[in-house]
C-alpha distance (Angstrom), angle and dihedral (degrees) to the residues before:
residue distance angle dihedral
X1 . . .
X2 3.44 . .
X3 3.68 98.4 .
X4 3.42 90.9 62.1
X5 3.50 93.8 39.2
X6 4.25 83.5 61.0
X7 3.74 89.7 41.4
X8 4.12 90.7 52.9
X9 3.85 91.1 41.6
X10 4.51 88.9 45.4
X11 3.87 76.3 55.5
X12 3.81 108.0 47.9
X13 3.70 77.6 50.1
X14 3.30 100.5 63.7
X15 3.88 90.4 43.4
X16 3.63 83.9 61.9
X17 3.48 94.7 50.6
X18 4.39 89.7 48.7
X19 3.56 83.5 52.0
X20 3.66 103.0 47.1
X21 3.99 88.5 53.1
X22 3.55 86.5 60.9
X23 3.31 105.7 44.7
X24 3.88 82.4 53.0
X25 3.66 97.2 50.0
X26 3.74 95.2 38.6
X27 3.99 101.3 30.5
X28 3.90 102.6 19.5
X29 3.98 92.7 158.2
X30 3.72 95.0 55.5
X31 4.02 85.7 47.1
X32 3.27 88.7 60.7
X33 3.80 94.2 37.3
X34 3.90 81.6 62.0
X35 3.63 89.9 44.0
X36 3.71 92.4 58.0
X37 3.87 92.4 53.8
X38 3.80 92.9 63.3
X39 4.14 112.2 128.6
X40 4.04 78.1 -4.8
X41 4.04 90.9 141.2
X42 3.58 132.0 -0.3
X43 3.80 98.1 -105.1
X44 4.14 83.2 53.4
X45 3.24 96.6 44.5
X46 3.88 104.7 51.3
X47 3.60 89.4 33.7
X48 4.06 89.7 55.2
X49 3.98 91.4 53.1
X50 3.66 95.8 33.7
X51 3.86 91.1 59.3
X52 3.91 89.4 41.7
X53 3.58 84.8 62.1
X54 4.07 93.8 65.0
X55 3.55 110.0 59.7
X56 4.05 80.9 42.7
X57 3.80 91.9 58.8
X58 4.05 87.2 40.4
X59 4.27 90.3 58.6
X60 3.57 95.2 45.2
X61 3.94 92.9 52.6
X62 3.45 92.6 34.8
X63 4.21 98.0 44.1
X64 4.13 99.5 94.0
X65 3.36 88.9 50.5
X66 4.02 100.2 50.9
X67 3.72 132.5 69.9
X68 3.91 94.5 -94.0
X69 3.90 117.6 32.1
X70 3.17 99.1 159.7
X71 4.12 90.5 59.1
X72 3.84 87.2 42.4
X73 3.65 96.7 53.6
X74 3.55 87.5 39.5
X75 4.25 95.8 52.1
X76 3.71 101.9 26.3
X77 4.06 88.7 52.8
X78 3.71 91.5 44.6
X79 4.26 92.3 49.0
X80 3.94 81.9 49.6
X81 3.61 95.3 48.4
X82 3.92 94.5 41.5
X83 4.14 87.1 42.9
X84 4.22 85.8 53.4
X85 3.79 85.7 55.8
X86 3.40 104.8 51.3
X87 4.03 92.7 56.6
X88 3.89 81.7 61.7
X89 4.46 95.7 42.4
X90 4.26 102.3 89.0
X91 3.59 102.4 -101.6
X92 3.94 92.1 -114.6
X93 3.64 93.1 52.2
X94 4.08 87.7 61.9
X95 3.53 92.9 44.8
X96 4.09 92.7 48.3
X97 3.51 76.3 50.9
X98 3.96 105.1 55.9
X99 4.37 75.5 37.9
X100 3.43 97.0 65.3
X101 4.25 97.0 37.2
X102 3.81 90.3 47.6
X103 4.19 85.0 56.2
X104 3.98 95.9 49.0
X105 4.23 89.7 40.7
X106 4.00 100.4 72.1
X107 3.41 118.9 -167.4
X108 3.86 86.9 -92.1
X109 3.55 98.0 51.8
X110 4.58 82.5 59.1
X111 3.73 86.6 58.8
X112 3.66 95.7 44.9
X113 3.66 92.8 51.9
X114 3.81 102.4 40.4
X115 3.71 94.8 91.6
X116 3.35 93.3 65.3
X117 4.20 89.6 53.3
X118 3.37 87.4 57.9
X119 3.67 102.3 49.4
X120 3.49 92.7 44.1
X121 3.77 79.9 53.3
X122 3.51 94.2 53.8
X123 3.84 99.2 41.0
X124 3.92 95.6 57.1
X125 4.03 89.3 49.5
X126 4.12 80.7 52.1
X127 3.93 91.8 43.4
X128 3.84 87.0 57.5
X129 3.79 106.7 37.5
């Protein structure tokens, strides 16, 4: 049950990340609208890292199992780790943070990137299935 739970979660996950490359290629200033909100209020901002902290938990159980453990282990421990950080980073610091990316990453600079959303997308679905 909780493999496949992990496997399911591993999957939504890379839904998100399909998704998020369009909304950057098709919407780029409402990604970095979102972008902008990062650690904007408390409720965001622990609700941000505290989902993070899901499909992290969901790679690491799920890693023997998929195509690539070793990348699993390696990328679900390090979202956890980074996620277990960020509870202890002031809230304003993260959201000068997601400030100051959302100026340098022009609306151009979304697009450019997308394709790599969406294949990271793609691969984790692979990883899994």
């Amino acid at each position: 049950m909780i493999l496949l739970l992990s496997k399911l979660i591993v999957v939504i996950f890379g839904l998100f990340f399909i998704l998020t490359g369009f909304l950057m290629l098709f919407k780029p200033v409402k990604a970095r609208q979102i972008l902008q909100k990062a650690g904007s209020t408390n409720l965001i901002n622990y609700a941000e890292i505290t989902i993070r902290m899901i499909p992290a938990i969901g790679m690491i159980l799920y890693a023997d199992y998929s195509k690539y453990p070793e990348i699993f282990k390696l990328f679900g421990w390090f979202m956890f780790g980074t996620s277990c950080v960020l509870f202890f980073v002031p809230r304003r610091l993260h959201h000068q943070f997601s400030l100051k990316s959302a100026e340098i990453l022009k609306p151009l600079y979304f697009q450019l990137i997308s394709p790599f959303a969406m294949m990271i997308g793609v691969w984790l679905i692979y990883a899994v299935s």
